[in-house]
C-alpha positions, 0 to 999 in steps of 0.5 A: 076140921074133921081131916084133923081131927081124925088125924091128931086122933091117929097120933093119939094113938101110939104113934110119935107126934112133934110140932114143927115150926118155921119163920122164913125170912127172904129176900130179893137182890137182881135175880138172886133170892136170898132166904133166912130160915129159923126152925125150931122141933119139938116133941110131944113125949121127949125133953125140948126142944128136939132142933134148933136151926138156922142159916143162909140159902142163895137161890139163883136160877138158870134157865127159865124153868131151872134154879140153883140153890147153895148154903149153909145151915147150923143145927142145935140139938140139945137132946144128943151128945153130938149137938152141934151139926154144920150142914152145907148144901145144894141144890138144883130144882126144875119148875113148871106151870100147867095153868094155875098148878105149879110142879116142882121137883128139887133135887139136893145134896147135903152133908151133915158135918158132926152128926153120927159120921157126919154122912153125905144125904140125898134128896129128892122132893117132888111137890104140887101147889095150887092157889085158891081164888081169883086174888091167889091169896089161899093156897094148898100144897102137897109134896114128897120127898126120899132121903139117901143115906151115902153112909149105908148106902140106901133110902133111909127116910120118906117125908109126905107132907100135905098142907095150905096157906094164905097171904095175911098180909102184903109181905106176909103168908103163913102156911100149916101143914101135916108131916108124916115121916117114916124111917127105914129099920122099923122106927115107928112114923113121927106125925108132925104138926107144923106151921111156917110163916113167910117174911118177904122183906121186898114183896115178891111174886115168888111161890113155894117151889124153894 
């Protein structure tokens, strides 16, 4: 609690805060996972919502520590001229466990289809987990991620995220989450609360390495 504290006190501050949440919806079929988000942004200081997203991800993997990832999302941003973004993507990420600590690192490639000039982003995000308990049923996560601007040619943006969660339910976990993002050309950092919560239609096994 004092963690928190001292952080929304930070944001108080000055700097821009939003809060970020998230319903994942997924899905298992053979050895492919299906996963159907729903996002929704919103500001602290500007007119709401910021984002309004949605969409389809088709993960399948390829070796025992590789997974392909393809989809499509649509975004609203009701705050813009230009509101209306369609983004396909995808993405290839390698898993390993040492122990109890999984290590993740997702590489993903992604265009953002009538968003400015509609530019072509890169993502690198590497991210640690590690259950708590004996049962797994808590969790805490950290992870970083790059963002690559093909349009300018350069790292645009950083997003560091730390964070835990717990299975409330058999088919159910919820996670919360503090978000600093920074973006290149003197734009102050966004902080960012968030929540995400996890629907398994079938329970599954499967851990936040997606």
């Amino acid at each position: 609690m004092v963690l928190w504290s001292a952080l929304l006190t930070t944001t108080v501050q000055g700097q821009d805060l939003q809060w970020w949440g998230e319903v994942d919806v997924t899905g298992d079929w053979r050895a492919v996972h299906l996963l159907v988000p729903s996002v929704i942004r919103v500001d602290s200081q500007l007119p709401n919502p910021q984002l309004a997203a949605t969409g389809v991800e088709i993960e399948v993997p390829l070796s025992r520590y590789i997974t392909a990832t393809g989809g499509y999302l649509f975004a609203d941003l009701p705050q813009r001229a230009q509101s209306h973004v369609h983004l396909p993507l995808i993405a290839v990420s390698t898993t390993v466990r040492l122990g109890r600590l999984t290590i993740a690192d997702r590489n993903r490639v992604e265009r953002l289809i009538g968003y400015g000039v509609s530019p072509i982003r890169y993502r690198n995000r590497f991210m640690v987990e590690l259950p708590i308990g004996r049962t797994d049923r808590w969790h805490v996560f950290g992870d970083d991620e790059a963002f690559f601007d093909t349009s300018v040619s350069s790292w645009t943006q950083n997003r560091l995220q730390v964070g835990c969660g717990a299975r409330v339910a058999s088919s159910v976990s919820i996670d919360v989450f503090y978000l600093q993002r920074r973006v290149a050309g003197g734009v102050p950092s966004t902080n960012v609360f968030g929540t995400t919560a996890k629907v398994a239609l079938k329970p599954s096994s499967r851990r936040r390495s997606s």
